[in-house]
C-alpha positions in Angstrom: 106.9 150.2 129.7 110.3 149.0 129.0 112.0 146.0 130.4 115.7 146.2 132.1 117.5 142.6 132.0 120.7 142.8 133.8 122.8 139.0 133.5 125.4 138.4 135.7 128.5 135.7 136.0 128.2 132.9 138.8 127.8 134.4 142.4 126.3 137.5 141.4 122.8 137.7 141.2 119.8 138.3 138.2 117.9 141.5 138.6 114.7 141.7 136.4 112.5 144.3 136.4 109.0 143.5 135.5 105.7 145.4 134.7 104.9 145.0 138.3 108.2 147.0 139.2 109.0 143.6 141.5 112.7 142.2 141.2 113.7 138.7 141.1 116.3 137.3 142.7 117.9 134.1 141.8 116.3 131.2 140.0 112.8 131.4 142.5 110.6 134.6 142.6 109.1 135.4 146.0 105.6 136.2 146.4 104.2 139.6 146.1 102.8 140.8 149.1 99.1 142.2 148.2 96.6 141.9 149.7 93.2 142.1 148.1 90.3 144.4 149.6 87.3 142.3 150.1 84.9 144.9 151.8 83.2 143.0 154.8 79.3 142.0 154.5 77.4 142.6 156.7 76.6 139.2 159.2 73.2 138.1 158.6 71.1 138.0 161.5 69.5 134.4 162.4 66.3 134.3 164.2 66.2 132.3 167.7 65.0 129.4 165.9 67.1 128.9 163.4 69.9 128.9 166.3 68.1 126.2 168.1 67.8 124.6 165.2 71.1 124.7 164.1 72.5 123.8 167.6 70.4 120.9 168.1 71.3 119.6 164.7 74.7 119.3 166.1 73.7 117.4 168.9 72.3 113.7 169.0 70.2 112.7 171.4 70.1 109.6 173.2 67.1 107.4 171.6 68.8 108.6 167.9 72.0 106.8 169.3 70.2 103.9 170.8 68.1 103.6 167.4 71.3 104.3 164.9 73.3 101.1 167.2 70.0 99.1 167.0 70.1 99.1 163.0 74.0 99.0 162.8 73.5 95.7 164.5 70.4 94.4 163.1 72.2 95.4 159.7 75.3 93.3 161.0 72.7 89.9 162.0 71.4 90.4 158.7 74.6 90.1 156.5 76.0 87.6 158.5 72.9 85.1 158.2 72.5 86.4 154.1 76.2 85.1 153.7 75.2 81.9 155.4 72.8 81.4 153.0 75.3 81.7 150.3 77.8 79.7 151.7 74.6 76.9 151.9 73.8 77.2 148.3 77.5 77.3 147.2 78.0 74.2 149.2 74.6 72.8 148.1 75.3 73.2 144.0 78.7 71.4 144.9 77.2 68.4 146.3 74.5 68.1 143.2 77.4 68.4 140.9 79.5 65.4 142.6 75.9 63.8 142.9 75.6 64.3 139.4 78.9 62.9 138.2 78.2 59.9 140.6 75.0 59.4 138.7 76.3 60.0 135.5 79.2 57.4 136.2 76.7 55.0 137.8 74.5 54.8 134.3 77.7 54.3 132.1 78.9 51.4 134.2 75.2 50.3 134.2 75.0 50.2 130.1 78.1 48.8 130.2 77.2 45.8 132.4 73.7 45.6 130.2 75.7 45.3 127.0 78.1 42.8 128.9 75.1 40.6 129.5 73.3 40.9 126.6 76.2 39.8 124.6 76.9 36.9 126.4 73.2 35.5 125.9 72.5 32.8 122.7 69.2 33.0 122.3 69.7 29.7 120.5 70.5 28.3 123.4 67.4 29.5 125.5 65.1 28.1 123.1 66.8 24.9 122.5 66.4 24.9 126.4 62.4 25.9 126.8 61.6 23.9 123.7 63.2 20.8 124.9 63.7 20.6 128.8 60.6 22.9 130.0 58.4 21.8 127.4 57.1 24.9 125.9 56.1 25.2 122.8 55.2 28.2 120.2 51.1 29.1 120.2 48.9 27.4 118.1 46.3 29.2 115.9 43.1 29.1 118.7 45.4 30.1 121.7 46.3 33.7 121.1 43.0 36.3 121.2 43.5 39.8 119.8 41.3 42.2 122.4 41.0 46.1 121.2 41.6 48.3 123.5 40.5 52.0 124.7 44.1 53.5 123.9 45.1 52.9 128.1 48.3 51.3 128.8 46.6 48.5 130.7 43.4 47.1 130.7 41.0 44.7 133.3 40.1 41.5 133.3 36.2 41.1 134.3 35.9 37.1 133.2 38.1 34.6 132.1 39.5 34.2 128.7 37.6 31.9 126.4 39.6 28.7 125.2 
């Protein structure tokens, strides 16, 4: 089929003839006006039931409200108290952390103190002091008894020490 192209200057307008024998005009083509034949189908007859059915599945009856509100809300109490509990935990692992630092600070100024005083002692000086003012004196060979032991920690006394 062949194709006619006619260009004209500024106000006059393009004609183009397509393989559809429709012009356009200008810079915008306008839409062809066909309509396509989509032979009708025959409607499908529904039984009574399946209307019923149908038309009470757009209706909602009153307990399926009721029940529907009752687990809206239930849902609602629910979320509310779960982010309570999360707001307890979050608030809970905050106060073990600034209880932990407290403890942590606690022991440092503790060993620090320790050291302090262990320092400052002259153990010279102690037993110059319990040798010489509180008469004490180191254990002669018949004072000190060995006793075995069953492995425990600790052990009873049932009689007296011999001397």
């Amino acid at each position: 089929m062949a194709q006619y192209r006619v260009r004209e200057t500024n106000r006059r307008q393009t004609a183009y003839m397509g393989r559809n024998s429709s012009y356009i005009h200008g810079n915008a083509a306008r839409k062809l006006d066909e309509k396509v034949y989509v032979p009708d189908r025959p409607k499908k007859q529904l039984s009574n039931t399946a209307k019923k059915n149908r038309e009470k599945a757009h209706h909602m009856s009153l307990g399926y409200v009721l029940f529907l509100s009752g687990a809206v809300i239930a849902a609602g109490f629910i979320l509310t108290a779960y982010i309570g509990l999360q707001a307890d935990i979050t608030n809970s692992i905050k106060n073990i952390s600034r209880l932990e630092s407290q403890l942590n600070s606690l022991r440092l100024d503790n060993d620090e103190e320790y050291s302090r005083i262990t320092n400052n002692v002259d153990l010279e000086e102690v037993k110059r002091v319990a040798i010489q003012e509180l008469g004490m004196k180191y254990a002669e060979e018949g004072q000190i008894v060995s006793i075995t032991g069953g492995g425990s920690d600790y052990m009873r006394q049932v009689s007296d020490i011999p001397k």
